[in-house]
MOPAC internal coordinates of N, CA, C and O (Angstrom, degrees):
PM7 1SCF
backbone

  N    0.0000 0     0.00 0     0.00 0    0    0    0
  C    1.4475 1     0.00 0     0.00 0    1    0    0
  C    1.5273 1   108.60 1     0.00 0    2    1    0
  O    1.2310 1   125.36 1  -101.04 1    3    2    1
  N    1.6845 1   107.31 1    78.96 1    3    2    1
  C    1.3946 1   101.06 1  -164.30 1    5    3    2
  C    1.7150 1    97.53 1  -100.77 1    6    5    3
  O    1.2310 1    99.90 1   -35.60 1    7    6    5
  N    1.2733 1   153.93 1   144.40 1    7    6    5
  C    1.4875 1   154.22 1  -117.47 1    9    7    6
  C    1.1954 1    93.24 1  -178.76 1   10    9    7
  O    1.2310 1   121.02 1   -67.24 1   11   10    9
  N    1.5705 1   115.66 1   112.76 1   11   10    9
  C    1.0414 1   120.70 1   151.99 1   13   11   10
  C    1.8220 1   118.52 1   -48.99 1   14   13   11
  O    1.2310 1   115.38 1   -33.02 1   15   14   13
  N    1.2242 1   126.38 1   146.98 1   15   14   13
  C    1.5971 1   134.83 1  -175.27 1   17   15   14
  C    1.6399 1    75.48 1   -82.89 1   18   17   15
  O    1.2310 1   139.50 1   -29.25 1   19   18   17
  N    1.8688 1    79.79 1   150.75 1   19   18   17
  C    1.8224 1    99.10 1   172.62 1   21   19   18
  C    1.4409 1    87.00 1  -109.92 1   22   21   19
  O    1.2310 1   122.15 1   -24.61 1   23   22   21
  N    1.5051 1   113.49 1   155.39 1   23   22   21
  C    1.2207 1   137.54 1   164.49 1   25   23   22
  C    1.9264 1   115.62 1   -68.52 1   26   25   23
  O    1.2310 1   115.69 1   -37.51 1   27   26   25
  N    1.0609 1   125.79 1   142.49 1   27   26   25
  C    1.2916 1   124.69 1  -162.97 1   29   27   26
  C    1.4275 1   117.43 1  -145.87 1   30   29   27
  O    1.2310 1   109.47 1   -16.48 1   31   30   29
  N    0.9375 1   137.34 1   163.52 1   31   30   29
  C    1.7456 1   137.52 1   176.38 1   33   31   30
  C    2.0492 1    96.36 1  -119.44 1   34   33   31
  O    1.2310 1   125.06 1   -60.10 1   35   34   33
  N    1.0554 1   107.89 1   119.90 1   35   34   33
  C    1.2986 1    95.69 1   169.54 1   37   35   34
  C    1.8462 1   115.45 1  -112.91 1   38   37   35
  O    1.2310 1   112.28 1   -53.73 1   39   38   37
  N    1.3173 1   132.16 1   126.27 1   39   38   37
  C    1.2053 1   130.30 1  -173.77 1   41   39   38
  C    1.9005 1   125.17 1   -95.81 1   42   41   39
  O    1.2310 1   121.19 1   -67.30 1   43   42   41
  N    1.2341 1   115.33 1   112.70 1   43   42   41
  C    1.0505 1   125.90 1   174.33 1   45   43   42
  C    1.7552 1   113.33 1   -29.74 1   46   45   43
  O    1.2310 1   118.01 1   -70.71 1   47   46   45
  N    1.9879 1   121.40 1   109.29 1   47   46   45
  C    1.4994 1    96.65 1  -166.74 1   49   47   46
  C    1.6633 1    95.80 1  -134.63 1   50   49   47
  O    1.2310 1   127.64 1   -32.40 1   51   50   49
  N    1.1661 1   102.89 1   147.60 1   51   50   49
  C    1.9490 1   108.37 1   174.70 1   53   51   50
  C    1.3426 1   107.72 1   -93.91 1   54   53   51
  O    1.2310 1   119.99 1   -77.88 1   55   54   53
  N    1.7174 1   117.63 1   102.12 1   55   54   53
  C    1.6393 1   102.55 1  -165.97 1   57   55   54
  C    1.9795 1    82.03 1  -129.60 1   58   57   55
  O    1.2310 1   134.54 1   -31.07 1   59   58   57
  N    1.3074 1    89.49 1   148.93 1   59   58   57
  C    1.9522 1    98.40 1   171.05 1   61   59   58
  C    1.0614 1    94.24 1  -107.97 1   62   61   59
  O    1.2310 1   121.68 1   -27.59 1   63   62   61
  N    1.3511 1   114.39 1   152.41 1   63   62   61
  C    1.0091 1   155.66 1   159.78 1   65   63   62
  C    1.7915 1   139.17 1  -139.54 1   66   65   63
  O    1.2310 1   120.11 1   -46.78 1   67   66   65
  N    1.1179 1   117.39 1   133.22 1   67   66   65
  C    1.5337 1   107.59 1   170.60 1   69   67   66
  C    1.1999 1   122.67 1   -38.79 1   70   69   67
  O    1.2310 1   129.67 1   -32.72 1   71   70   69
  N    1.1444 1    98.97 1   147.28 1   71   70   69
  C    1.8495 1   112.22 1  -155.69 1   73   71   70
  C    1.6886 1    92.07 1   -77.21 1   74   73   71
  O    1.2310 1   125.99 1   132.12 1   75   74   73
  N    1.2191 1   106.09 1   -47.88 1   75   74   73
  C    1.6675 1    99.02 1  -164.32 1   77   75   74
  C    1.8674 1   116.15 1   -79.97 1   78   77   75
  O    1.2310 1   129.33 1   166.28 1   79   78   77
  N    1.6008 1    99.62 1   -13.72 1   79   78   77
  C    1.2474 1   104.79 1   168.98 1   81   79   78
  C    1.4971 1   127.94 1   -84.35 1   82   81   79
  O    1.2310 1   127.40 1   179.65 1   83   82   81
  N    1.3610 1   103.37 1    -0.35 1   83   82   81
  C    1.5796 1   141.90 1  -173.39 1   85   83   82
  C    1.6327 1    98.42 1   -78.23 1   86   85   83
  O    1.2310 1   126.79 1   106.41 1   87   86   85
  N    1.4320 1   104.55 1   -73.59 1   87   86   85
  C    1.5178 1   120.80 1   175.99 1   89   87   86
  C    1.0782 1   129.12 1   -41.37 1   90   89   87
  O    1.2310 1   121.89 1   134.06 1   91   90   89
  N    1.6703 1   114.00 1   -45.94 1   91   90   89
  C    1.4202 1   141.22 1  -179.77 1   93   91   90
  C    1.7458 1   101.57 1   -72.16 1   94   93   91
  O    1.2310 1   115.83 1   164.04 1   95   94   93
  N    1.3450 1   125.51 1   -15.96 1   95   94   93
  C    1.2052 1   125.98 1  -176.83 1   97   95   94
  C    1.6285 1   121.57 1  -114.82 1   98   97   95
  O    1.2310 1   125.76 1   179.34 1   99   98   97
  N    1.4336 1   106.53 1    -0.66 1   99   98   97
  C    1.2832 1   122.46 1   173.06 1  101   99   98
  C    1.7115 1   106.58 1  -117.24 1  102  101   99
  O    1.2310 1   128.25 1  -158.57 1  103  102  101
  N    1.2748 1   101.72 1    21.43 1  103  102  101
  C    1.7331 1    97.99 1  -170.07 1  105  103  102
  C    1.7520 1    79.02 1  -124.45 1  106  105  103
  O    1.2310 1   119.59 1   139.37 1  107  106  105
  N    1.4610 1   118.38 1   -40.63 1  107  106  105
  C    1.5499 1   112.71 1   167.83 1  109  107  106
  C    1.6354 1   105.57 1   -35.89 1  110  109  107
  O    1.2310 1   130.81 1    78.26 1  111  110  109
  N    1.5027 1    96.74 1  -101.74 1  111  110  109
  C    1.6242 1   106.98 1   161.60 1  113  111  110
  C    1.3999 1   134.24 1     9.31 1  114  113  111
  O    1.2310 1   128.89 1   110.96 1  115  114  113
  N    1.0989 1   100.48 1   -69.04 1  115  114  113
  C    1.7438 1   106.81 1   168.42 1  117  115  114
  C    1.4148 1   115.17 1   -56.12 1  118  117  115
  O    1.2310 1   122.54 1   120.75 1  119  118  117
  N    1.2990 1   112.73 1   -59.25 1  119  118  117
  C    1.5684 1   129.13 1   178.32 1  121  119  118
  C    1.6594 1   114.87 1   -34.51 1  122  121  119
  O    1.2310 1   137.45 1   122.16 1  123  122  121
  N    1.6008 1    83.80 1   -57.84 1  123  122  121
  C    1.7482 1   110.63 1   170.32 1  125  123  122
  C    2.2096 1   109.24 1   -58.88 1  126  125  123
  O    1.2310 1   120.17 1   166.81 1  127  126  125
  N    0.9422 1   117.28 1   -13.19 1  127  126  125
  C    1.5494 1   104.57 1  -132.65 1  129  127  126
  C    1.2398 1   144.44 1    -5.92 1  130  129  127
  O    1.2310 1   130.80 1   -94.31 1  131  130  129
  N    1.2377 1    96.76 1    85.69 1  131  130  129
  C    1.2810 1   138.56 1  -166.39 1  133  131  130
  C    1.7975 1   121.65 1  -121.39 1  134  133  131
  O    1.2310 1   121.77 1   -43.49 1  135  134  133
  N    1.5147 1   114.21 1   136.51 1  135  134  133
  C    2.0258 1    91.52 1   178.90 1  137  135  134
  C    1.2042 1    91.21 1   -80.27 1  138  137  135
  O    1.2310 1   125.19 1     7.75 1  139  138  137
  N    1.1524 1   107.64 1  -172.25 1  139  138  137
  C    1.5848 1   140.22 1   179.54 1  141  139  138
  C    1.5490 1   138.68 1   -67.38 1  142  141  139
  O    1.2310 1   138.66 1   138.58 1  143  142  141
  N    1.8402 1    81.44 1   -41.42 1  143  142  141
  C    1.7962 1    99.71 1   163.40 1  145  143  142
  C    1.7925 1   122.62 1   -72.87 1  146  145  143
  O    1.2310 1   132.78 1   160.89 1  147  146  145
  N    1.7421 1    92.92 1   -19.11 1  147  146  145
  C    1.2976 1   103.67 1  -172.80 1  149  147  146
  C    1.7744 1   102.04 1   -83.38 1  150  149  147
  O    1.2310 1   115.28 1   136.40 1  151  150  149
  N    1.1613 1   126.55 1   -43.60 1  151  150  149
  C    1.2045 1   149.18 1   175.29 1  153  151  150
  C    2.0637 1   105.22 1   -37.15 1  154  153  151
  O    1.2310 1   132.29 1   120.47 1  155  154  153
  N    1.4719 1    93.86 1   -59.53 1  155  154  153
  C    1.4468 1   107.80 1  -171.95 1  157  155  154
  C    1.8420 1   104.47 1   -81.25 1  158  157  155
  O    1.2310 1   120.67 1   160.31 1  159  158  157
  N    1.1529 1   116.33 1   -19.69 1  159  158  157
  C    1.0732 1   103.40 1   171.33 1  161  159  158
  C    1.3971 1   132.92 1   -70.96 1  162  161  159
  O    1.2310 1   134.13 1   133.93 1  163  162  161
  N    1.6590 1    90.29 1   -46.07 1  163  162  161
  C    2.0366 1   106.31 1   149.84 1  165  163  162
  C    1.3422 1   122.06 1   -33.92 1  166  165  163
  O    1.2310 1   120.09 1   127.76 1  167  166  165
  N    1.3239 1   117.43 1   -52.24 1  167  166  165
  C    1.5957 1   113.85 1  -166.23 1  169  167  166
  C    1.3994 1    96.21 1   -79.92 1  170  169  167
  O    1.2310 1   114.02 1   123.51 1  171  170  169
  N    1.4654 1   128.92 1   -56.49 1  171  170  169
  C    1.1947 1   111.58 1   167.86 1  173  171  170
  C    1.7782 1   140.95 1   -30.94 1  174  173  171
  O    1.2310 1   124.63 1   127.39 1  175  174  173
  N    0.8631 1   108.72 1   -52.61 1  175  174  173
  C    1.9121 1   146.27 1   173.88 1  177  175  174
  C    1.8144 1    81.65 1   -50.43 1  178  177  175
  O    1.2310 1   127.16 1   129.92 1  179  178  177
  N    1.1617 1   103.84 1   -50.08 1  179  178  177
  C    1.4198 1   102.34 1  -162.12 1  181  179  178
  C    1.6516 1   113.74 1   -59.04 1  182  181  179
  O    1.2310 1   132.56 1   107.92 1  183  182  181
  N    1.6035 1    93.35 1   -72.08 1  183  182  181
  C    1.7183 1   129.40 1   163.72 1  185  183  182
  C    1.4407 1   106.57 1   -27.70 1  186  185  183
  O    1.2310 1   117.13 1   117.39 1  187  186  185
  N    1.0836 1   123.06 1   -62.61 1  187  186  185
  C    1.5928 1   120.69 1   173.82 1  189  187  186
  C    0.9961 1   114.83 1   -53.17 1  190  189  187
  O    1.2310 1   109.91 1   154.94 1  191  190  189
  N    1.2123 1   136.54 1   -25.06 1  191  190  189
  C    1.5812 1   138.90 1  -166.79 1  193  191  190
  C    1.8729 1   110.12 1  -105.92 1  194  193  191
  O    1.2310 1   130.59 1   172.25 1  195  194  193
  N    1.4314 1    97.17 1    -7.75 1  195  194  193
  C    1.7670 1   114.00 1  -179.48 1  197  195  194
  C    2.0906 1    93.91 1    69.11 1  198  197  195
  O    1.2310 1   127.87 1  -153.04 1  199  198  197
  N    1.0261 1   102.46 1    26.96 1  199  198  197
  C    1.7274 1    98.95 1   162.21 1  201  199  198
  C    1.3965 1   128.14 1   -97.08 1  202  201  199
  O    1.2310 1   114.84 1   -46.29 1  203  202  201
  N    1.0900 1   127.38 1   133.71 1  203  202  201
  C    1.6852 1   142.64 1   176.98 1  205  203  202
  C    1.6233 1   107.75 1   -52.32 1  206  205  203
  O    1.2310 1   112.86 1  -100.65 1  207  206  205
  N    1.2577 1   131.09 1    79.35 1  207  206  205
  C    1.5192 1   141.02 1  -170.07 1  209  207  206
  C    1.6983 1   104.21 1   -53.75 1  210  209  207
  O    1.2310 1   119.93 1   165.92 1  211  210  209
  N    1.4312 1   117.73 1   -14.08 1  211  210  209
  C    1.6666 1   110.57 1   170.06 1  213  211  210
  C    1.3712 1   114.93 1  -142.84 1  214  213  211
  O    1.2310 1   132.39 1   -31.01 1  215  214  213
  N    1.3106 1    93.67 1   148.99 1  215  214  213
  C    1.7084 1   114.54 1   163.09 1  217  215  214
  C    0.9008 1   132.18 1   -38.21 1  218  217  215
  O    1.2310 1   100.39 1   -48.73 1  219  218  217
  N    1.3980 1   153.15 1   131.27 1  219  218  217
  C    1.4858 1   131.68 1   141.55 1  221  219  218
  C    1.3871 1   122.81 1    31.02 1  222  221  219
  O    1.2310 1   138.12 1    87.77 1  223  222  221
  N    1.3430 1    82.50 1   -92.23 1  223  222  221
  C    1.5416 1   122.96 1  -160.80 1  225  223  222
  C    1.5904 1    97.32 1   -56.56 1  226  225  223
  O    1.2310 1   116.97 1   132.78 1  227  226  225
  N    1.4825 1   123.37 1   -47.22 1  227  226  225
  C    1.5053 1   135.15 1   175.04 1  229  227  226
  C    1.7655 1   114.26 1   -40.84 1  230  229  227
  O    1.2310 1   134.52 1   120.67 1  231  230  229
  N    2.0224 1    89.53 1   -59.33 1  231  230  229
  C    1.2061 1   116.13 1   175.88 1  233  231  230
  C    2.1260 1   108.54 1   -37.99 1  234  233  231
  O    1.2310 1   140.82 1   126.84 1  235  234  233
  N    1.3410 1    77.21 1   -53.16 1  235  234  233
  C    2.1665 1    69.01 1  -170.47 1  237  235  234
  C    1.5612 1   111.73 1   -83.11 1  238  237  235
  O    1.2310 1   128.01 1   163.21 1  239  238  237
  N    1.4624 1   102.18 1   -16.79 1  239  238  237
  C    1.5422 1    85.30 1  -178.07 1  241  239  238
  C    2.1069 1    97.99 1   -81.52 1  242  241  239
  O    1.2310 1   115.51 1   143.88 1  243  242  241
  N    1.3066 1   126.13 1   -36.12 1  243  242  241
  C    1.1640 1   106.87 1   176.94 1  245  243  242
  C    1.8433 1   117.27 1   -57.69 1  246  245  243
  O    1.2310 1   120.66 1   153.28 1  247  246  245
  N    1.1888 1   116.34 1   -26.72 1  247  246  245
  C    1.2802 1   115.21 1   163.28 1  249  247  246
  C    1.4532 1   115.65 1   -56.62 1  250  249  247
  O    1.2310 1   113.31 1   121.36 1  251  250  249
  N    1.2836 1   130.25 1   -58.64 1  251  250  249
  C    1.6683 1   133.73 1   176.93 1  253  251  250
  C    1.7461 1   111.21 1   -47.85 1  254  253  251
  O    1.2310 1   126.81 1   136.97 1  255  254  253
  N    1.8345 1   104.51 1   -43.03 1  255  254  253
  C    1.2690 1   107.41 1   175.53 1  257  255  254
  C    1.8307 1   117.37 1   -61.11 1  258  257  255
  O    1.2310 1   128.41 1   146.45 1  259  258  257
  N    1.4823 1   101.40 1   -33.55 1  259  258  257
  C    2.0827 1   108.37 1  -171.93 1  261  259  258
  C    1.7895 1    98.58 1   -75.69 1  262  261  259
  O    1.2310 1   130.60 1   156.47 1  263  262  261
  N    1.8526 1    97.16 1   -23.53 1  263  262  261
  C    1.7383 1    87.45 1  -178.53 1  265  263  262
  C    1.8369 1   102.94 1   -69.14 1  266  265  263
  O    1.2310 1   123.07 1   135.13 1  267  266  265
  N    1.2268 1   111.72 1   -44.87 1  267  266  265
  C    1.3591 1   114.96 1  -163.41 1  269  267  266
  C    1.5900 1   127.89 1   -66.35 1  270  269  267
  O    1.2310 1   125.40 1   145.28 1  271  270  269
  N    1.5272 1   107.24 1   -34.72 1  271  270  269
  C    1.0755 1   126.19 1   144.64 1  273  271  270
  C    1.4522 1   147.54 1   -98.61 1  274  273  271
  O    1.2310 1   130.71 1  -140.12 1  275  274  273
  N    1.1457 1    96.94 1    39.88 1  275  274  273
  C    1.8212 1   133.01 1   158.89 1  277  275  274
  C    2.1155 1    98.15 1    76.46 1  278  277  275
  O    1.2310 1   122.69 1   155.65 1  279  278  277
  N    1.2664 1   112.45 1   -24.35 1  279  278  277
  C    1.4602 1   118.89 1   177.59 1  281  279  278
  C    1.6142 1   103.92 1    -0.26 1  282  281  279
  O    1.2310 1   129.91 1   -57.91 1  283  282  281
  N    0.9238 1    98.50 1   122.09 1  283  282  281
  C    2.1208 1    95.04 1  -178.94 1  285  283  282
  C    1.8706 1    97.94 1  -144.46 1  286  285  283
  O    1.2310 1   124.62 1   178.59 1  287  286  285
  N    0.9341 1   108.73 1    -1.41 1  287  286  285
  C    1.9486 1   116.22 1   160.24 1  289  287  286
  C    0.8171 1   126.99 1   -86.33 1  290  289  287
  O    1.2310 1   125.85 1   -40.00 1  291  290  289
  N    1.6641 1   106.36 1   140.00 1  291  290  289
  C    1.8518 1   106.92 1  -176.62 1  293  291  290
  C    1.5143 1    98.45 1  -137.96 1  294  293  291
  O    1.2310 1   125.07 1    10.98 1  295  294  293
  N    1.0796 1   107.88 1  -169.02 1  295  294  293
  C    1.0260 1   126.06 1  -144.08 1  297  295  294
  C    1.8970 1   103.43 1   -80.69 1  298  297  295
  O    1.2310 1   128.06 1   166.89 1  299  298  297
  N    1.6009 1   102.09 1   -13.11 1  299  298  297
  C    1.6529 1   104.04 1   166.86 1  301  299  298
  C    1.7105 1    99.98 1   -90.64 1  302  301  299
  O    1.2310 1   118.70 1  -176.37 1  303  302  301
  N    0.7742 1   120.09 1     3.63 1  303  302  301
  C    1.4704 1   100.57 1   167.58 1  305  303  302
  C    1.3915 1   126.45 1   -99.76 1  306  305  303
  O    1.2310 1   126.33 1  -169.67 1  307  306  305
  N    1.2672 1   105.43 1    10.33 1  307  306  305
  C    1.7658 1   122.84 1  -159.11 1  309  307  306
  C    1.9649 1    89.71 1   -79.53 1  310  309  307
  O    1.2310 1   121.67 1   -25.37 1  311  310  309
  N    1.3852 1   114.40 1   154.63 1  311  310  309
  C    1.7386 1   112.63 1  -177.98 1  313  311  310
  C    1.3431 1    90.17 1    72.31 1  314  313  311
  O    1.2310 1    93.26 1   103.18 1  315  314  313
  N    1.5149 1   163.49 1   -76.82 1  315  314  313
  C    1.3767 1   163.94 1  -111.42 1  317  315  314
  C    1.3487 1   130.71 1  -108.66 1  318  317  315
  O    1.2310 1   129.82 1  -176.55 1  319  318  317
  N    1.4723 1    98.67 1     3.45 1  319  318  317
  C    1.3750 1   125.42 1  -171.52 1  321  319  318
  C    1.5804 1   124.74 1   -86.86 1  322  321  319
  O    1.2310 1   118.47 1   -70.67 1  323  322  321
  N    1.0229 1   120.52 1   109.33 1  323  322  321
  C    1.9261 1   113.80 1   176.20 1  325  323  322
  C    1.4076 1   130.44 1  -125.88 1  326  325  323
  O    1.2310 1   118.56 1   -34.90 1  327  326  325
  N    1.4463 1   120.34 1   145.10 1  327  326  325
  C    1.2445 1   111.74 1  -160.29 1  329  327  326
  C    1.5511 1   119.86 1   -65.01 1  330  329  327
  O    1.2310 1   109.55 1   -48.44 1  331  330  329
  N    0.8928 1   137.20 1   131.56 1  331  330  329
  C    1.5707 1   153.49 1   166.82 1  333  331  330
  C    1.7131 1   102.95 1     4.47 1  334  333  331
  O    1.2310 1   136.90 1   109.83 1  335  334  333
  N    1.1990 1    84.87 1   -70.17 1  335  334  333
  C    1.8846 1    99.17 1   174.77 1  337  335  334
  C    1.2596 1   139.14 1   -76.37 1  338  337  335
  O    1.2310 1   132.69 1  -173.37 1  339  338  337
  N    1.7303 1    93.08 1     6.63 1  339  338  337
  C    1.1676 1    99.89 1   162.86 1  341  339  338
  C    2.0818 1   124.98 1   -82.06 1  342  341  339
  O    1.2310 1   132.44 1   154.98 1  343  342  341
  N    1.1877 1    93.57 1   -25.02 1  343  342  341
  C    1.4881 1   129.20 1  -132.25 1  345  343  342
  C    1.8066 1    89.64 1   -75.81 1  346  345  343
  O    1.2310 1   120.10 1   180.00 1  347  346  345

C-alpha cells in the first residue's frame, strides 16, 4: 500500500495544553522520530476515522511515560479540566 504523499498547507498555531500531557506527547514523538505537529496530526487523522492511533507496544510505553511524568488523567476527565489559578 504504497501512497503517493498529498500536498498540504500547514499553519503556525498557539495551543495550551497540560504540561504533563505535553511531555507524554513529546516522549511519543521522539520514540517515533517524529515532530510533534506530525505526531498530533496522526492521532487526529486517526480520531476522525474512530481508529486507535497506537500499537500495543505504543500503548505501554505511553503508560511508562504517564507513570514517569506523574500523568494521573484519563480520558473522563477530558472537558473537566481548569487552570490551577483558577481553582
Amino acid at each position: 500500500m504504497n501512497q503517493t504523499p498529498k500536498t498540504v498547507t500547514r499553519v503556525q498555531t498557539g495551543v495550551r495544553i497540560e504540561r504533563r500531557i505535553l511531555k507524554v506527547l513529546k516522549t511519543i514523538a521522539a520514540e517515533k522520530e517524529i515532530g510533534l505537529g506530525d505526531l498530533l496530526e496522526g492521532i487526529v487523522l486517526h480520531a476522525f476515522e474512530g481508529k486507535q492511533p497506537f500499537s500495543p507496544e505504543t500503548i505501554e510505553m505511553i503508560s511508562e511515560a504517564k507513570n514517569l511524568f506523574g500523568l494521573d488523567l484519563s480520558a473522563a476527565d477530558a472537558h473537566k479540566l481548569h487552570e490551577a489559578d483558577e481553582a
